[in-house]
FIMIVEX-384010 format. One line per 5 residues: number of its first residue (from 1); their letters; for each residue x, y, z of N, C-alpha, C. Coordinates in steps of 0.2 Angstrom, whole numbers. Each point is the difference from the previous one (the first is absolute). Layout:
FIMIVEX-384010
NUM = A = X:Y:Z:X:Y:Z:X:Y:Z  ...
end
This chain:
FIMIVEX-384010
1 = XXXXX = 4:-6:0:-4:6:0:5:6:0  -2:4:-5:5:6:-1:-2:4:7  6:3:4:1:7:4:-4:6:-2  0:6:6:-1:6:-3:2:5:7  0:6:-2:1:2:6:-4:1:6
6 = XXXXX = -6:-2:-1:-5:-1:5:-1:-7:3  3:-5:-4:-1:-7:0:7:-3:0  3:-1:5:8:-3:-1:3:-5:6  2:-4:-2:1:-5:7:2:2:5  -2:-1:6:1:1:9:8:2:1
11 = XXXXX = 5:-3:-4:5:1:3:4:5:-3  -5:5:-5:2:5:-4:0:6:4  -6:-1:6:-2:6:2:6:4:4  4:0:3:5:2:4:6:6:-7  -3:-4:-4:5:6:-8:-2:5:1
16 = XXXXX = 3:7:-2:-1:4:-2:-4:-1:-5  -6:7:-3:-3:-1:-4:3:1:-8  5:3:1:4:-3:-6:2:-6:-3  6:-2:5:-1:-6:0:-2:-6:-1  -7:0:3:-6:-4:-1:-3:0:-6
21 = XXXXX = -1:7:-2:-2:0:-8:6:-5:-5  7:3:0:3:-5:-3:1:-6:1  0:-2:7:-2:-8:1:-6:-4:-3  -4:4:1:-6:-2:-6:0:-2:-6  5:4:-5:-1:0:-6:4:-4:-2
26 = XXXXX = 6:0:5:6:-6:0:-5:-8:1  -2:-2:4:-5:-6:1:-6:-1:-5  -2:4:-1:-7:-1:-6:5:0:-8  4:2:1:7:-3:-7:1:-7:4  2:-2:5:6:-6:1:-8:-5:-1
31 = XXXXX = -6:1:1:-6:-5:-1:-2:-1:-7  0:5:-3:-2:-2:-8:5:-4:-1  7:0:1:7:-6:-1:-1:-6:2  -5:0:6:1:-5:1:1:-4:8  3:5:3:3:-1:6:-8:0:8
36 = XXXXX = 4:-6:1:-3:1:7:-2:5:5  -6:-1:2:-2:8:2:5:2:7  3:-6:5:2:1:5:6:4:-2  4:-4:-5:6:0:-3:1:7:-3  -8:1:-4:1:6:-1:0:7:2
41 = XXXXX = -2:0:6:-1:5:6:5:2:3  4:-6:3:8:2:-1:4:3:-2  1:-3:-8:2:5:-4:0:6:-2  -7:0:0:-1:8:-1:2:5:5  -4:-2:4:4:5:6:8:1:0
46 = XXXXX = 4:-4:-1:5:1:1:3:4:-6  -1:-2:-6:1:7:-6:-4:5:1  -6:0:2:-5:7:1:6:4:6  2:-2:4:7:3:5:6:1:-3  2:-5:-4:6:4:-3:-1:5:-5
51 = XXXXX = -4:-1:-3:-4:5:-5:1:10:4  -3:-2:5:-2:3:2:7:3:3  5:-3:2:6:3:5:5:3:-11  -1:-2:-3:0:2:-5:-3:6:-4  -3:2:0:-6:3:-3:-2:4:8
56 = XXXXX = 3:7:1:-3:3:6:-6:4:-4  -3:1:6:-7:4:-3:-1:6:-3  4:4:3:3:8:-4:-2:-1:-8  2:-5:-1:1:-2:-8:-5:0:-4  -8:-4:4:-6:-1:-3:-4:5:-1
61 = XXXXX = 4:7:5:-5:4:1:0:4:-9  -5:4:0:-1:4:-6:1:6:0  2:2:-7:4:5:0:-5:6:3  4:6:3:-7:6:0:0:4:-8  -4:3:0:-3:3:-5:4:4:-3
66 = XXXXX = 5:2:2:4:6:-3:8:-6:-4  -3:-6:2:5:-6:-4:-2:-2:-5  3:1:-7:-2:-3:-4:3:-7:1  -8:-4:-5:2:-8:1:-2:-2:-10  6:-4:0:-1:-4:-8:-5:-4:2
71 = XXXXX = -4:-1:-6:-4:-6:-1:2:-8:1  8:1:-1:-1:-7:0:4:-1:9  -3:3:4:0:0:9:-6:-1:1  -6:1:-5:-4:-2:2:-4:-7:0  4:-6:-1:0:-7:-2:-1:0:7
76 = XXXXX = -5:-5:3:-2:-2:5:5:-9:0  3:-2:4:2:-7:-1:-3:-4:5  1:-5:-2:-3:-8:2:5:-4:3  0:-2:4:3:-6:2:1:-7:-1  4:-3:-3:-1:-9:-1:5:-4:3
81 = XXXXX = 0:-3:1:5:-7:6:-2:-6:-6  5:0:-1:2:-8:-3:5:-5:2  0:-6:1:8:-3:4:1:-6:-8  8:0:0:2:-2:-3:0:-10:2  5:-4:-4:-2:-7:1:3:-3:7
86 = XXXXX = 6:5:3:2:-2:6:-3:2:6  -7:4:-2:-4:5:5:-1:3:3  7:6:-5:2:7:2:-5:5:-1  -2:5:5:-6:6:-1:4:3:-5  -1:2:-6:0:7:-4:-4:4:-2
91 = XXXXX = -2:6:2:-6:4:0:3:6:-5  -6:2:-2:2:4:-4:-7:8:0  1:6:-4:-4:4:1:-1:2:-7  -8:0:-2:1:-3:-8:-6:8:0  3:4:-5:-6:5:-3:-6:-2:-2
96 = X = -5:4:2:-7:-3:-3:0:3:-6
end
């Protein structure tokens, strides 16, 4: 059953709400793959925290008004997690 922000497993709550969103989107990828939901709950969380010790917030904020922004900043991305044959996580961040 796919995640959302309002709907997310019990051991998610304790995340910041950023975090939480990217653990989200990290799990609801690692399930269309294929991954077990315990196994997958794990994982996410632990890249939605790396992600995030990568990726500080500053960063997401938007520019103010007197910032010009190009068009192509305005690509919203998507998260994907796929594991290779050894069953390494490789996630990636795909433009919509």
């Amino acid at each position: 059953m796919p995640w959302n922000k309002h709907d997310y497993p019990p051991s998610m709550k304790n995340l910041g709400p950023r975090v939480r969103e990217k653990a989200v989107d990290i799990a609801n990828a690692l399930l269309r793959d294929g991954y077990e939901e315990g196994r997958t709950i794990a994982i996410a969380t632990s890249q939605a925290e790396e992600w995030n010790d990568n990726h500080p917030a500053e960063q997401d904020e938007k520019p103010k008004k007197h910032e010009k922004q190009h068009s192509s900043e305005n690509v919203h991305d998507h998260h994907s997690a796929s594991s290779d044959q050894n069953g390494r996580i490789h996630s990636t961040l795909k433009p919509s």
